[in-house]
C-alpha positions as CSV (number, residue, x, y, z in Angstrom):
1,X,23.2,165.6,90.7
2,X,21.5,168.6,89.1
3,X,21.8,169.7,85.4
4,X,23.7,172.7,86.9
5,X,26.3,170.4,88.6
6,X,26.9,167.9,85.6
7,X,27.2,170.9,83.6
8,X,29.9,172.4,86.3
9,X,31.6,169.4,86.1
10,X,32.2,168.8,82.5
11,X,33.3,172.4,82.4
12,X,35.9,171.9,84.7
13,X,36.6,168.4,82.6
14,X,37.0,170.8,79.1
15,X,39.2,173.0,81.1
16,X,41.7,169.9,82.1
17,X,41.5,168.6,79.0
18,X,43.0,171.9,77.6
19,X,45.3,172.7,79.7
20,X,43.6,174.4,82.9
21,X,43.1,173.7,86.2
22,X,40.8,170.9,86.9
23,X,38.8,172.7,89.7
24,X,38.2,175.5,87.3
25,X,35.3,175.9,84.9
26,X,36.3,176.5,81.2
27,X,33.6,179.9,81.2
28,X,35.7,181.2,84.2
29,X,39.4,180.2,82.5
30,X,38.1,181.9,79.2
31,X,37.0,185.4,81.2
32,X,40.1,185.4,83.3
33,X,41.9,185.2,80.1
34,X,40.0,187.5,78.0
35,X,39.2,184.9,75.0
36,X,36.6,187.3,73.8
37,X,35.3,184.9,70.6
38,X,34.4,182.1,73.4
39,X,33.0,184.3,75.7
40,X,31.1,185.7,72.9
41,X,29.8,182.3,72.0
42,X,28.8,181.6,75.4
43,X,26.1,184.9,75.5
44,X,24.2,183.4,72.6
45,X,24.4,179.9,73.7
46,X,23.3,180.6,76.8
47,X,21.2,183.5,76.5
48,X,23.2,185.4,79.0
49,X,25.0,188.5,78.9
50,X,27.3,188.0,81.8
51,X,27.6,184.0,81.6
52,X,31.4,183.8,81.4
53,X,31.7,186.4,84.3
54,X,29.3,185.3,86.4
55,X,30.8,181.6,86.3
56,X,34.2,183.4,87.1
57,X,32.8,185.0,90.6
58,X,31.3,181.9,91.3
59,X,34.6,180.2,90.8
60,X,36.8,182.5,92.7
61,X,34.2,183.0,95.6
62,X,33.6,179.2,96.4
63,X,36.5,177.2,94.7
64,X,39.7,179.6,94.8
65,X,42.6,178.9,96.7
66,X,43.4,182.2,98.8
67,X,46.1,184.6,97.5
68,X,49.3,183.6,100.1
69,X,52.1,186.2,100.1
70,X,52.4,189.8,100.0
71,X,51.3,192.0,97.1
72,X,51.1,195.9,96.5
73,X,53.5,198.1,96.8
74,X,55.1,197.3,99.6
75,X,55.3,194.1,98.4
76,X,58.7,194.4,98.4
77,X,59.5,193.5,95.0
């Protein structure tokens, strides 16, 4: 497995252990949430502007389950 996958992994391990969903990286919990001071933390530690964000699109491009129902405004609701 490469560093990027262990990494991915124990992301989504942090994630269950606080609460999240286990298929869901921590970085990508703490954008969708807006926890500014982590994702603040993560630029310096990684050296990356948009590491948080980035880790998000990943997420939601490749892992996401698909949005079932209807939504907008004729969502009836």
């Amino acid at each position: 497995m490469t560093e990027t996958g262990m990494h991915w992994r124990a992301s989504c391990a942090m994630n269950a252990c606080l609460g999240g969903r286990r298929d869901e990286p921590l970085c990508s919990r703490a954008w969708r949430r807006g926890w500014q001071r982590f994702i603040d933390a993560m630029q310096i530690a990684w050296r990356d502007p948009v590491h948080c964000e980035d880790v998000h699109l990943r997420w939601l491009h490749a892992y996401a389950p698909p949005i079932t129902g209807r939504t907008g405004p004729d969502a009836g609701y």
